[in-house]
C-alpha distance (Angstrom), angle and dihedral (degrees) to the residues before:
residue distance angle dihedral
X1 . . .
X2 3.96 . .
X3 3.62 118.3 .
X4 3.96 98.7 -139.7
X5 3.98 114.7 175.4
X6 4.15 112.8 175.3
X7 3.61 113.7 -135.3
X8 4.23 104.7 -139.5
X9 3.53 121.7 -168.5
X10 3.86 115.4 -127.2
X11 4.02 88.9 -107.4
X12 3.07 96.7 48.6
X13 4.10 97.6 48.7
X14 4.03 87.1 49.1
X15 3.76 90.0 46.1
X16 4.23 84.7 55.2
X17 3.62 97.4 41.0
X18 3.80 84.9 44.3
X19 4.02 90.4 53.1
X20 3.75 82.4 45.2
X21 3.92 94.3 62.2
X22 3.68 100.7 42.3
X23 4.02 82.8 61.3
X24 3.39 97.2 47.1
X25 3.79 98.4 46.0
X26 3.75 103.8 28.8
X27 3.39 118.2 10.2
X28 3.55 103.9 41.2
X29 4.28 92.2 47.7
X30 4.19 84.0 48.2
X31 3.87 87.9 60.4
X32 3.65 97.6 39.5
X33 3.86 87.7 46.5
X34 3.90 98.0 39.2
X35 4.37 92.3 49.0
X36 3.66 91.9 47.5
X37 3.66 87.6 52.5
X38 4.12 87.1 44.5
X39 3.77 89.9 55.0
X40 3.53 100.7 37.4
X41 3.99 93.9 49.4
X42 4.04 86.7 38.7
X43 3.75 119.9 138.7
X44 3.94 102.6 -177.1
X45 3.78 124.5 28.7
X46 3.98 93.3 -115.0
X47 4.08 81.3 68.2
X48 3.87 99.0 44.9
X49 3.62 84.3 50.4
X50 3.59 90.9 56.3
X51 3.18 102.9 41.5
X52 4.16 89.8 49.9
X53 3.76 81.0 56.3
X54 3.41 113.7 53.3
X55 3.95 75.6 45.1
X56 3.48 86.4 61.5
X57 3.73 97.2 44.8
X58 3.95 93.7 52.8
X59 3.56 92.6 64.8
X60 3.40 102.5 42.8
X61 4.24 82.8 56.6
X62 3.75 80.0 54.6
X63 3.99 99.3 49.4
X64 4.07 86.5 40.8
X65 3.12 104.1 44.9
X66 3.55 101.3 41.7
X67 3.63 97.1 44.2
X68 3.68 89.7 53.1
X69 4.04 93.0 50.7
X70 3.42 84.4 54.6
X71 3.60 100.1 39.2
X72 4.08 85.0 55.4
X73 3.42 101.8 41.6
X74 3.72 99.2 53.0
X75 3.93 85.4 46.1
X76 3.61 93.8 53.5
X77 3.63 101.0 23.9
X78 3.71 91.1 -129.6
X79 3.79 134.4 116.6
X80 3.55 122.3 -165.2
């Protein structure tokens, strides 16, 4: 088995962490928001599907990303 470790700059960990927060605070709650809408609002079942998800999607971005901020920054002991 190799023993790989990936050397980050500083900018470039705060730049992912950054990416990381934008998901978890905006992004992911605009696609949980906008698929409930989709599904509520649906006409056909193809849509409420669809809507249900991107729904779906948006908070798995959530549980992702925000486990892996976390994840990273107590590993590191670094925030953003």
């Amino acid at each position: 088995m190799s023993d790989f470790t990936l050397q980050i700059t500083d900018e470039e960990f705060g730049k992912g962490q950054a990416v990381r927060l934008v998901d978890v605070f905006l992004l992911g709650p605009l696609m949980t928001w906008a698929g409930l809408t989709i599904a509520d609002a649906a006409v056909t079942q193809c849509q409420e599907r669809a809507g249900q998800a991107l729904a779906v999607s948006g908070i798995a971005t959530i549980g992702f990303n925000g486990y892996n901020y976390l994840r990273l920054r107590s590993r590191t002991g670094r925030s953003i």
